[in-house]
C-alpha positions as CSV (number, residue, x, y, z in Angstrom):
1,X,71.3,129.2,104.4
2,X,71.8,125.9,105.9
3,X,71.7,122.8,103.9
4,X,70.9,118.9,105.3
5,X,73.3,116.7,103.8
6,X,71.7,113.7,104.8
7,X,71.1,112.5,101.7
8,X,70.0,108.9,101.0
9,X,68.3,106.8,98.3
10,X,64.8,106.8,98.8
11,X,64.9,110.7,99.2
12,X,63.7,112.7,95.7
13,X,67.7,113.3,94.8
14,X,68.3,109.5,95.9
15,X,65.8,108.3,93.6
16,X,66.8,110.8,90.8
17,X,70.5,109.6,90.9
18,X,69.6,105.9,90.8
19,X,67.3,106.7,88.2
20,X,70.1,108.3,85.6
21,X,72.5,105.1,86.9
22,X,70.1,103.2,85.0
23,X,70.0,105.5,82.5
24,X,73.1,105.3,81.5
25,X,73.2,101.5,81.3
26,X,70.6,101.7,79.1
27,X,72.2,104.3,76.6
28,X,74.9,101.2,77.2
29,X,72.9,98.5,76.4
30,X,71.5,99.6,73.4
31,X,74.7,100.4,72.4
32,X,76.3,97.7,72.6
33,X,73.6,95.0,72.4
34,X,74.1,93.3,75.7
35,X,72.8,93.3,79.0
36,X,75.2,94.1,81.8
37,X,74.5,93.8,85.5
38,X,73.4,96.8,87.2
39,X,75.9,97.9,90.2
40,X,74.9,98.8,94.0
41,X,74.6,102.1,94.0
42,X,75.6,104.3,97.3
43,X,75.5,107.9,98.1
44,X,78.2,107.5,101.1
45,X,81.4,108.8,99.9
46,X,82.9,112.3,101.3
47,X,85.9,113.8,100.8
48,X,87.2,115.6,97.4
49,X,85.6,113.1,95.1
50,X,82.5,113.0,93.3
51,X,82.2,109.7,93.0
52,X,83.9,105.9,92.7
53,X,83.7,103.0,90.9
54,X,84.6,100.1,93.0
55,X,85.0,97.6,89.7
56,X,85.5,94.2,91.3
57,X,82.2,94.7,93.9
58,X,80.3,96.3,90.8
59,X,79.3,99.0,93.0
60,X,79.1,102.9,92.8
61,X,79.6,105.7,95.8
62,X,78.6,108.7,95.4
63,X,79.2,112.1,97.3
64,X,75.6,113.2,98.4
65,X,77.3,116.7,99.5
66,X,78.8,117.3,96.3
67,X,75.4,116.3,94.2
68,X,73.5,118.5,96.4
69,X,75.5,121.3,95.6
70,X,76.0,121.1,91.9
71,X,73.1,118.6,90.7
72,X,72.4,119.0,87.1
73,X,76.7,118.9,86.2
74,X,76.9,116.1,88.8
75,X,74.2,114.1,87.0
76,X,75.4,115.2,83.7
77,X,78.8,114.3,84.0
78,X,79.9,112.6,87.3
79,X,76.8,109.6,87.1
80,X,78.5,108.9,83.3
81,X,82.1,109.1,84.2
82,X,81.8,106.6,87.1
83,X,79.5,104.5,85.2
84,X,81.6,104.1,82.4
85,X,84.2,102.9,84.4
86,X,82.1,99.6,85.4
87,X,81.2,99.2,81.8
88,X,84.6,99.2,80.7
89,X,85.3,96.7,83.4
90,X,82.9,94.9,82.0
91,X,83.8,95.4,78.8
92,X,87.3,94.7,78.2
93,X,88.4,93.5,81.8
94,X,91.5,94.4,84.0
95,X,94.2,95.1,81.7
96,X,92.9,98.6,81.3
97,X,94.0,102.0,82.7
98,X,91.6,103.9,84.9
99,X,91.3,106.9,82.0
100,X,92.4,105.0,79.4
101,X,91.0,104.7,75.2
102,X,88.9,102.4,76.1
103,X,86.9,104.3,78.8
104,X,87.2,107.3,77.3
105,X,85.7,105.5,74.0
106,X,82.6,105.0,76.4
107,X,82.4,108.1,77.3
108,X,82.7,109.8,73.9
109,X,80.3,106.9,72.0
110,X,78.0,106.0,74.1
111,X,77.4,109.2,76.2
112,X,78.6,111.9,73.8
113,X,80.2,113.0,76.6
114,X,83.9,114.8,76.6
115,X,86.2,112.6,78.9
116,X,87.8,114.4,82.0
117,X,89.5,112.8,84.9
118,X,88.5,115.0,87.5
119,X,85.3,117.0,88.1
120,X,85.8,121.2,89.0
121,X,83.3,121.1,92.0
122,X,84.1,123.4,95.1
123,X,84.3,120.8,97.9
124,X,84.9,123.0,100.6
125,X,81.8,122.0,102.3
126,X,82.1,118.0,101.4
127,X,86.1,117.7,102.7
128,X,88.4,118.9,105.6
129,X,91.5,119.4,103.9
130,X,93.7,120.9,106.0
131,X,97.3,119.6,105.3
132,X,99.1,122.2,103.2
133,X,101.8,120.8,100.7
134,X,104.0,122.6,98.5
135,X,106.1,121.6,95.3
136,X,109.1,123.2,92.8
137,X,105.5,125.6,91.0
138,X,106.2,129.2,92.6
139,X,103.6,129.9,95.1
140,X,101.4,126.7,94.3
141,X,100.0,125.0,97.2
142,X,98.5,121.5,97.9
143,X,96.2,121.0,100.1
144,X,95.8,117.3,101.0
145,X,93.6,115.5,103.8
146,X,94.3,113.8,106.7
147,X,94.3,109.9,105.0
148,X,96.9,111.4,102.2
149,X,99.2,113.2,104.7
150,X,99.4,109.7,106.8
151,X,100.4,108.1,103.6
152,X,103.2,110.6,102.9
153,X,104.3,110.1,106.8
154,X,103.9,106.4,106.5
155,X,106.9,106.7,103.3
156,X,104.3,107.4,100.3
157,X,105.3,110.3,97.7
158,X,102.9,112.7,95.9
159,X,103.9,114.4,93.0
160,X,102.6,117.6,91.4
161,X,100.8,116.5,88.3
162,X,102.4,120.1,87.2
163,X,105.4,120.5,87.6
164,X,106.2,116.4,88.7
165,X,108.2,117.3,91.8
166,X,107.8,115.4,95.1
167,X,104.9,117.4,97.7
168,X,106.5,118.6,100.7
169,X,104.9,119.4,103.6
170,X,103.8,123.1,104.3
171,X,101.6,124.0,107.1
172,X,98.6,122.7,108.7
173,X,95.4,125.4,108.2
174,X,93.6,124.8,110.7
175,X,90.9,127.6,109.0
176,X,89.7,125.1,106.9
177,X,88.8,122.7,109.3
178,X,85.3,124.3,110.2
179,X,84.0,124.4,107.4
């Protein structure tokens, strides 16, 4: 089966993502007592992640492949995750960490939600990652994409989160390209 990935905002899954955005702001609001400014919301993002919260533009991007394919998780857990990240901008400011107490707080508190860094989506479909890396993890492999493997030619280093030795270039698999 063939699936349209042309997602946008105004389409039935556009208008149900925007419409749990605001959800959660007002599980946030009624929360905390306060009003906070609702973000732009986008559904233009590709690659590996779900979504972004771009703090200082009070925006959110969303991956419209990645919500097709796993929508009730996606709405669930990625809308929350990315939206607590402009609340605890909001919140508490720019000192914070990315994952840190204080969003995790938000997610615990205000969405009853269990705090995770990253989402366990297949994203085959939503990202050509074709640059295989390896590390010091027998038989682990990396595989990175092309903006991340121009980073690590252009002098950046990626450690395994694992086994915290430096990524060194495998192979290029070129059978993931066509996906």
């Amino acid at each position: 089966m063939q699936t349209s990935f042309n997602l946008s905002l105004q389409s039935d899954l556009g208008l149900e993502l925007r419409a749990n955005v605001l959800s959660c702001y007002a599980l946030a609001e009624q929360y905390y007592l306060k009003s906070f400014q609702r973000p732009e919301v986008l559904l233009n993002l590709r690659g590996r992640s779900a979504g972004i919260a771009e703090l200082q533009k009070n925006r959110l991007r969303f991956n419209a492949v990645l919500l097709q394919e796993n929508k009730d998780t996606f709405l669930k857990e990625v809308v929350p995750h990315e939206v607590a990240h402009l609340l605890a901008w909001a919140l508490y400011g720019r000192g914070i960490r990315p994952h840190g107490i204080e969003w995790q707080q938000i997610m615990q508190q205000v969405f009853q939600l269990t705090p995770s860094r990253t989402h366990r989506f297949d994203v085959k479909r939503s990202a050509k990652m074709n640059y295989v890396y390896t590390c010091a993890c027998e038989g682990k492999k990396h595989t990175l994409t092309l903006k991340r493997h121009n980073w690590i030619m252009g002098g950046r280093r990626y450690i395994c989160l694992h086994c915290k030795s430096h990524l060194y270039f495998l192979t290029l698999d070129t059978s993931l390209s066509k996906v």
